[in-house]
C-alpha positions in Angstrom: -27.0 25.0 -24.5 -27.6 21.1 -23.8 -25.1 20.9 -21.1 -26.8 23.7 -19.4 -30.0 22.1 -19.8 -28.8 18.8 -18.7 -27.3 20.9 -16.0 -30.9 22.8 -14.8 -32.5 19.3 -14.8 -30.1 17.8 -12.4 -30.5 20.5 -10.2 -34.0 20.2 -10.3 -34.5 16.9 -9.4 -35.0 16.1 -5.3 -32.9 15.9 -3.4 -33.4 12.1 -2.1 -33.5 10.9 -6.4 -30.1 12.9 -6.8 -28.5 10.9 -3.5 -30.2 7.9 -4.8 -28.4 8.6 -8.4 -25.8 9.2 -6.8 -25.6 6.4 -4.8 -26.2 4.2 -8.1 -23.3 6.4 -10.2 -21.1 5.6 -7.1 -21.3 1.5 -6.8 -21.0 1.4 -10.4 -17.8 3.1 -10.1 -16.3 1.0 -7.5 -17.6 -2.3 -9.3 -15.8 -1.1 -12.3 -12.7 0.8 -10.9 -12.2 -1.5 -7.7 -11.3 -4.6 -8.8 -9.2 -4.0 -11.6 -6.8 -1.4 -9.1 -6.9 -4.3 -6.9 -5.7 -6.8 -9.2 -3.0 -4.1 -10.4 -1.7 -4.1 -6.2 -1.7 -7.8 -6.1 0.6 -8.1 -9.0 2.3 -5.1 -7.7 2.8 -6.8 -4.3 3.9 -10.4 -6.4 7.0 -8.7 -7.8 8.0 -6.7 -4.8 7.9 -9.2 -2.3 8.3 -12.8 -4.0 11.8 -12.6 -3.3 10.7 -13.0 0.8 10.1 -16.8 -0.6 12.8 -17.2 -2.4 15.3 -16.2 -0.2 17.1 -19.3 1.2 17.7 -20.9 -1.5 18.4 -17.9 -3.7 20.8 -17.0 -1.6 22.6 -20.3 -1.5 22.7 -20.2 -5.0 23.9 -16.4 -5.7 25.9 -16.6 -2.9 24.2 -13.0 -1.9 24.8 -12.3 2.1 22.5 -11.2 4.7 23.8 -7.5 4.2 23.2 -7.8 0.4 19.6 -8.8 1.0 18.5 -6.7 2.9 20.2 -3.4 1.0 18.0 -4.9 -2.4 15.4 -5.5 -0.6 15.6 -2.2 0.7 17.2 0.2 -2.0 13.6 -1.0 -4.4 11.9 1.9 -1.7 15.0 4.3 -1.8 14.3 5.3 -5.8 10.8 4.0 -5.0 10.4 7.0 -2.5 12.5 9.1 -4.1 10.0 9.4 -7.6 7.0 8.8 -6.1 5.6 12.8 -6.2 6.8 13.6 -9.6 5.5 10.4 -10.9 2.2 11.5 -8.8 2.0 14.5 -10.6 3.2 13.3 -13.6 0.2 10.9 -13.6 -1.9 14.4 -13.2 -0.7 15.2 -16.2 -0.6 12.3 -18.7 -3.7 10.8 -17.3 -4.1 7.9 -14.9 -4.6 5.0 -18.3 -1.8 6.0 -19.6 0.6 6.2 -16.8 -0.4 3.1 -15.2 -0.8 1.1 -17.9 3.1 1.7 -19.0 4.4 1.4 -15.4 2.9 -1.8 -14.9 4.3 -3.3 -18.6 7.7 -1.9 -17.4 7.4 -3.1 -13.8 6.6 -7.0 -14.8 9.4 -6.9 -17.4 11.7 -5.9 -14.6 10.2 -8.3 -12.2 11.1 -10.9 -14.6 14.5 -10.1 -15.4 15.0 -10.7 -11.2 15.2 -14.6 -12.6 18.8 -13.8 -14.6 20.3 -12.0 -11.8 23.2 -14.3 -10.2 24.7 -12.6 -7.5 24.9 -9.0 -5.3 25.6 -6.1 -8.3 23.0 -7.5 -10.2 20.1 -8.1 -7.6 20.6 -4.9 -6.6 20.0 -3.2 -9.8 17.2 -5.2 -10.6 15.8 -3.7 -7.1 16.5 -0.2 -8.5 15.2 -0.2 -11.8 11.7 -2.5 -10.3 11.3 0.5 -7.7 11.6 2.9 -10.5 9.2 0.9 -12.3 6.8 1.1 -9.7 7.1 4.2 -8.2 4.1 6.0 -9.4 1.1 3.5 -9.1 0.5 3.4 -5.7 0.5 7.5 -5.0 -1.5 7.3 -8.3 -4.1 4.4 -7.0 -4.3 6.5 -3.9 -5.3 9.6 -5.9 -7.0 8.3 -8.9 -9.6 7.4 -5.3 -9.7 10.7 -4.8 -11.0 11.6 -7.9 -13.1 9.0 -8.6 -15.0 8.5 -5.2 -16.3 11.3 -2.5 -14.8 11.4 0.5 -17.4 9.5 2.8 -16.3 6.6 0.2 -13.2 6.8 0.5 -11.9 5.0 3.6 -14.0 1.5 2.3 -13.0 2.0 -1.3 -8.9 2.1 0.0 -9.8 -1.1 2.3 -10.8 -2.7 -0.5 -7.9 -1.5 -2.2 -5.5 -2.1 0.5 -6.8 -5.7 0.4 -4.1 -6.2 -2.5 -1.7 -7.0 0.2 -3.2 -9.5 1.9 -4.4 -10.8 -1.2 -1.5 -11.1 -2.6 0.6 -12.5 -0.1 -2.4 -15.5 0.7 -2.4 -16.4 -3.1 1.8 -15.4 -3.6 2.4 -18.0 -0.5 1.5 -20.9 -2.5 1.7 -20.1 -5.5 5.4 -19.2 -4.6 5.7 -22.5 -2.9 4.5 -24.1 -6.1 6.8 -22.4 -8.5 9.9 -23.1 -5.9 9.0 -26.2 -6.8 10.0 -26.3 -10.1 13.6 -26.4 -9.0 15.3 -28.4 -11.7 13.0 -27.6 -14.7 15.1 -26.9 -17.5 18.0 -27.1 -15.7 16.9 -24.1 -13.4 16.4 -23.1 -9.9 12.9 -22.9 -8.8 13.2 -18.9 -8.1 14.2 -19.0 -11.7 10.7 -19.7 -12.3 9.0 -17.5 -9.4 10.4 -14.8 -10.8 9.9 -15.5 -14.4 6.3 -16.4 -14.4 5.2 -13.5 -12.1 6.7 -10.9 -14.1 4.4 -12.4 -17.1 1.5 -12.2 -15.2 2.0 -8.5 -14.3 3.1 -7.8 -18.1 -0.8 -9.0 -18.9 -2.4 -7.2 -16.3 -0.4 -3.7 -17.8 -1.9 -4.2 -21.3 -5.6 -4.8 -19.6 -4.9 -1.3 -17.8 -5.4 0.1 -21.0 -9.0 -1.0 -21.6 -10.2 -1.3 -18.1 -9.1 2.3 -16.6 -9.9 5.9 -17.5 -8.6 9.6 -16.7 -11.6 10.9 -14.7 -15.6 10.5 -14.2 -16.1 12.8 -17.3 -14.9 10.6 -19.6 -15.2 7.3 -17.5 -16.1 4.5 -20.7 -18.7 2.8 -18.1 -20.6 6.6 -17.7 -23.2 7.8 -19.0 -22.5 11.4 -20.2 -24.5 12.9 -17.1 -23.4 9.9 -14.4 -19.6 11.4 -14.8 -21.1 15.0 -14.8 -22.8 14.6 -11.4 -20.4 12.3 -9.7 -17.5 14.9 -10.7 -19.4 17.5 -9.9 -20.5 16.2 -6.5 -16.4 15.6 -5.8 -15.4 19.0 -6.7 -18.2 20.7 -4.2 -17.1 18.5 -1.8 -13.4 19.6 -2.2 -14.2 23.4 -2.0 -16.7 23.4 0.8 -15.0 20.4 3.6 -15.0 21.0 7.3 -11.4 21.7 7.5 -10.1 24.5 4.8 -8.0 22.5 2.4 -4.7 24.0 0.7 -4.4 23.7 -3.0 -0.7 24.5 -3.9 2.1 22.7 -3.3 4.1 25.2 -1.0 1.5 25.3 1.1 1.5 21.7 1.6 5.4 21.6 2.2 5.1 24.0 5.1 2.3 22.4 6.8 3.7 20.7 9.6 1.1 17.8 9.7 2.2 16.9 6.4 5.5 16.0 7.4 4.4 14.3 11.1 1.8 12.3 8.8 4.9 11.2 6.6 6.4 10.1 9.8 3.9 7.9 11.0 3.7 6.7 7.6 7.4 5.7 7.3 6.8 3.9 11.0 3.9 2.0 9.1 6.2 0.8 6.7 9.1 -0.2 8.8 6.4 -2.4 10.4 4.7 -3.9 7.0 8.2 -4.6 5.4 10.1 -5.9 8.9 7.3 -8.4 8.2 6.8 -8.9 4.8 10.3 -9.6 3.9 11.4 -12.3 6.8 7.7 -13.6 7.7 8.5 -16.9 5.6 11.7 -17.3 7.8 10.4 -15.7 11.1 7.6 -19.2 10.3 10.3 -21.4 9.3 12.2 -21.1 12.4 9.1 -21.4 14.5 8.2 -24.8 13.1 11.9 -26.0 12.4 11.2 -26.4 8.7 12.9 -25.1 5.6 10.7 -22.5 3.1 8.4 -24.9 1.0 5.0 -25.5 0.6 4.0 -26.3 4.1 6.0 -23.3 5.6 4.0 -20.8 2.9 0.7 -22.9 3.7 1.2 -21.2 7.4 2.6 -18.1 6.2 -1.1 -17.4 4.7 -2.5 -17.3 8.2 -1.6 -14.1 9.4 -2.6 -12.3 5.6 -6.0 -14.3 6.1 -6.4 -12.6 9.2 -4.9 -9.3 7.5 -7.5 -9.1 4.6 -10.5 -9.8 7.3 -9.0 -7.1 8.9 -8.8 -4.7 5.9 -12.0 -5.4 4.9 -13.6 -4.7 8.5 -11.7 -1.8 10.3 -12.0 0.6 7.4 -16.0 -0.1 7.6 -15.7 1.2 11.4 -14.0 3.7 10.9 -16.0 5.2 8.2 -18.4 5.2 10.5 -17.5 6.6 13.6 -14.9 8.9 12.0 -11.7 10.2 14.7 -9.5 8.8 11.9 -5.9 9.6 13.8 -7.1 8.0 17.1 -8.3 4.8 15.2 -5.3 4.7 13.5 -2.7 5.2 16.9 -5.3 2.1 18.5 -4.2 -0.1 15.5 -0.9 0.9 15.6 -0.2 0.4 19.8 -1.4 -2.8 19.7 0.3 -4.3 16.3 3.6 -2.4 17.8 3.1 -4.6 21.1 2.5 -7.6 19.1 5.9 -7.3 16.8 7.8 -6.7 19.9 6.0 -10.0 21.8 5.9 -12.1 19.2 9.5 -13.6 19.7 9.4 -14.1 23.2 6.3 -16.2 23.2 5.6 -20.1 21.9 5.3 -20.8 18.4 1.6 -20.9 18.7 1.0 -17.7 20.3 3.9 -16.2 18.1 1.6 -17.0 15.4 -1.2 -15.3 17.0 1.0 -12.0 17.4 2.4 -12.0 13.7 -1.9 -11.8 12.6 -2.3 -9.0 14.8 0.9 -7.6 13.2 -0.4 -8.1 9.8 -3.6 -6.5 10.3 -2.8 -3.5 12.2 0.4 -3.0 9.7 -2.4 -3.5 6.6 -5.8 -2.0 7.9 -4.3 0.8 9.8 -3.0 2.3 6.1 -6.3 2.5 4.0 -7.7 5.0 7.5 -4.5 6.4 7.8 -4.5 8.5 4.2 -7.6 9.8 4.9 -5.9 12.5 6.8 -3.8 14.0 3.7 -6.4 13.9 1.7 -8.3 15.9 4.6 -5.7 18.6 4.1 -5.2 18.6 0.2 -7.1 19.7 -2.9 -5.3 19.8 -6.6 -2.4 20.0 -6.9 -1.5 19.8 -3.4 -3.8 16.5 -3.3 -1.6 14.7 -5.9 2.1 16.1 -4.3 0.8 16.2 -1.1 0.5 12.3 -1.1 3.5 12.1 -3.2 5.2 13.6 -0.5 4.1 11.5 2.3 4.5 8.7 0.3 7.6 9.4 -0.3 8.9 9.7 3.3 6.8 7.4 4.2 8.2 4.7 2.3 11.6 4.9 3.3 10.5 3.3 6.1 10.4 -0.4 3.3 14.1 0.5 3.2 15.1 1.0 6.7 13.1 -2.1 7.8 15.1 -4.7 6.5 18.0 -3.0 7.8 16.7 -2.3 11.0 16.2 -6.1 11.9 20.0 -6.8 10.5 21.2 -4.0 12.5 19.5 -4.5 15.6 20.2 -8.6 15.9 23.8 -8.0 15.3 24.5 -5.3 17.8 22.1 -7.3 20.2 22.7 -11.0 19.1 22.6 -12.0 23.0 19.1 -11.6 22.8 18.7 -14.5 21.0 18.4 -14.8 16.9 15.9 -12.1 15.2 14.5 -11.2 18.8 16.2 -7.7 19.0 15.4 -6.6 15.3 11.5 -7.3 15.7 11.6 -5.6 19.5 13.3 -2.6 17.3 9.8 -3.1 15.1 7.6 -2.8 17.3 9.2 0.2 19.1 9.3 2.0 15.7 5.2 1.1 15.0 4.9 2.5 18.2 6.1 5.9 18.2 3.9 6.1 14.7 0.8 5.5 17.3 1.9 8.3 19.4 2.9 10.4 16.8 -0.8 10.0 15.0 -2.3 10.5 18.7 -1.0 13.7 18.3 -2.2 14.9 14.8 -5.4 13.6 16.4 -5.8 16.3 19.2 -4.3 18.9 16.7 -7.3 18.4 14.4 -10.0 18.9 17.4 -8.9 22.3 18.2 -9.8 23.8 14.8 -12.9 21.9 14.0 -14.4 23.1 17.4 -13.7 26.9 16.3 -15.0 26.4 13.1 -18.0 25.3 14.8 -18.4 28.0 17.2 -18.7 30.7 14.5 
């Protein structure tokens, strides 16, 4: 009888002090939720890519070839893809403070252990069991955001989420560079140390998950009883009455065909965000004529600066003006161009090129999932990302092995210049590809206007 009293009160309040409430209930939530998922990414980022820093020298030392990096590197987003829609919906199930708090514990212990590996076998299963490790928290981020904001909120809440990776590649350039530089300590290299003390850090940020995330609005700690009634409320309407009818089982999602085009363009995002991520300390290197230290990380940070502006800014735009897919393909033609151009041009211009790859490879991926979720409620909303995620982040894999592939077949070209032309070409298609799912979606929202 209270609920439905507390119910009939919120329904009779106007309309403007409900949006107002609303409004309130909603920044709340984001100051809460939003930084902590953030932090969580950053760390997440730390132990997936530190080993772009530490590649030089921990391959002099391990005696690891070029091959052998780049199948590690890649085989972390083979399982990684592989698990990520049954963690997804195993995250559904157990609740998002559970799950996440264990996968992080389990991903910075595996993180560490990267600084006891000593040659190909074993940095290769270190890869595995670290993309097993964190398989489910990013489908999970991406749909705990779905149940925690509305969907006009979404594309700036994922910007500021998406911000991680910028994030944590300004703060992991130096601080990597720092910890490199505690070659010798102890008798160890200093990617003994990277390794080791970023794994720690993630292990702390796993036991905060615990006290700093919850399940759902309803039972949000930071809620008042009726704040997490109406904002879950409000989310639910939303989901049965959008533009676009939404499907809500899982088969229907695996036969829609956008689903799978979407995956595509999302695996060419990722052949573009890891072609970078994983080389970008070398790609600088070479440009300057300067082994990976401290000064070569210092410049490293410039594009990621220019990345988190980016993912801060672009998502605000295209909240507002909406024609997600078209924004997205704009992003994507011109960071494709500038991956292609950026070895062909002087180091200061190459520069230039490697921040618009950086943004368009970052800011183009908090716009870009707001087509899935577009498509999905329940179930389908948690597999439906898990599936595109899972395609989609094949592409981590193949990018590493792309560039190798494509410099030896056309070493001629001139070192690294025909695996980031292969890049670009890949980002690219995913620009045409999201065109595309762009003019599809016109069609039906015109009808459902005319009746």
């Amino acid at each position: 009888m209270a609920e439905t009293n507390v119910s009939a009160k919120r329904q009779g309040k106007p309309k403007e002090d409900k949006q107002a409430e609303l409004t309130r209930i909603i920044s709340k939530t984001a100051r809460h939720l939003v930084p902590f998922l953030l932090l969580m990414y950053v760390m997440a980022f730390f132990d997936r890519s530190n080993i772009s820093y530490a590649q030089q020298s921990y391959m002099a030392d391990t005696g690891l070839t070029a091959q052998g990096y780049a199948l590690g590197s890649g085989m972390f987003f083979v399982i990684y893809a592989f698990l990520g829609t049954p963690a997804n919906l195993m995250l559904r199930k157990v609740g998002a403070r559970k799950w996440l708090t264990i996968l992080t514990i389990v991903w910075g212990i595996v993180g560490a252990s990267m600084a006891f590996t000593n040659g190909t076998s074993s940095f290769i299963i270190v890869r595995v069991l670290l993309g097993v490790a964190e398989a489910g928290f990013f489908p999970g981020a991406i749909y705990l955001t779905t149940i925690f904001f509305p969907k006009k909120q979404q594309d700036e809440i994922r910007g500021l989420f998406y911000m991680g990776v910028p994030i944590a590649m300004v703060i992991g350039a130096p601080l990597s560079g720092l910890l490199l530089q505690m070659h010798g300590l102890g008798g160890k290299p200093g990617w003994f140390w990277m390794f080791l003390i970023e794994g720690i850090l993630a292990i702390f940020v796993g036991f905060a998950a615990w006290y700093c995330l919850d399940d759902s609005p309803r039972v949000a700690r930071y809620l008042t009883h009726d704040e997490g009634e109406l904002l879950a409320d409000t989310i639910e309407e939303e989901a049965n009455s959008g533009e676009v009818k939404t499907e809500s089982s899982m088969s229907g999602a695996v036969k829609s065909w956008r689903v799978w085009v979407l995956s595509i363009v999302y695996f060419m995002i990722q052949v573009g965000v890891y072609g970078i991520t994983f080389y970008l300390p070398t790609q600088v290197s070479g440009l300057i004529g300067k082994k990976v230290g401290m000064t070569v990380s210092l410049i490293s940070m410039i594009p990621w600066a220019c990345a988190l502006l980016g993912t801060w800014l672009l998502p605000k735009i295209s909240s507002k003006y909406g024609h997600h897919p078209q924004f997205v393909a704009l992003i994507l033609l011109i960071t494709g161009l500038a991956i292609a151009l950026s070895p062909f041009v002087p180091p200061v211009l190459a520069i230039v090129c490697l921040c618009f790859a950086a943004t368009g490879v970052v800011a183009s991926q908090p716009i870009f999932w707001r087509m899935p979720t577009e498509l999905f409620t329940g179930a389908a909303l948690a597999g439906g990302i898990g599936m595109v995620n899972m395609v989609g982040n094949f592409g981590g894999f193949f990018a590493p092995n792309l560039r190798v592939w494509f410099d030896t077949l056309f070493g001629t070209l001139g070192s690294g210049k025909a695996g980031l032309v292969a890049l670009g070409s890949f980002v690219l298609v995913g620009a045409l590809l999201s065109w595309i799912v762009g003019l599809s979606e016109r069609k039906p929202k015109k009808e459902a206007a005319s009746k």
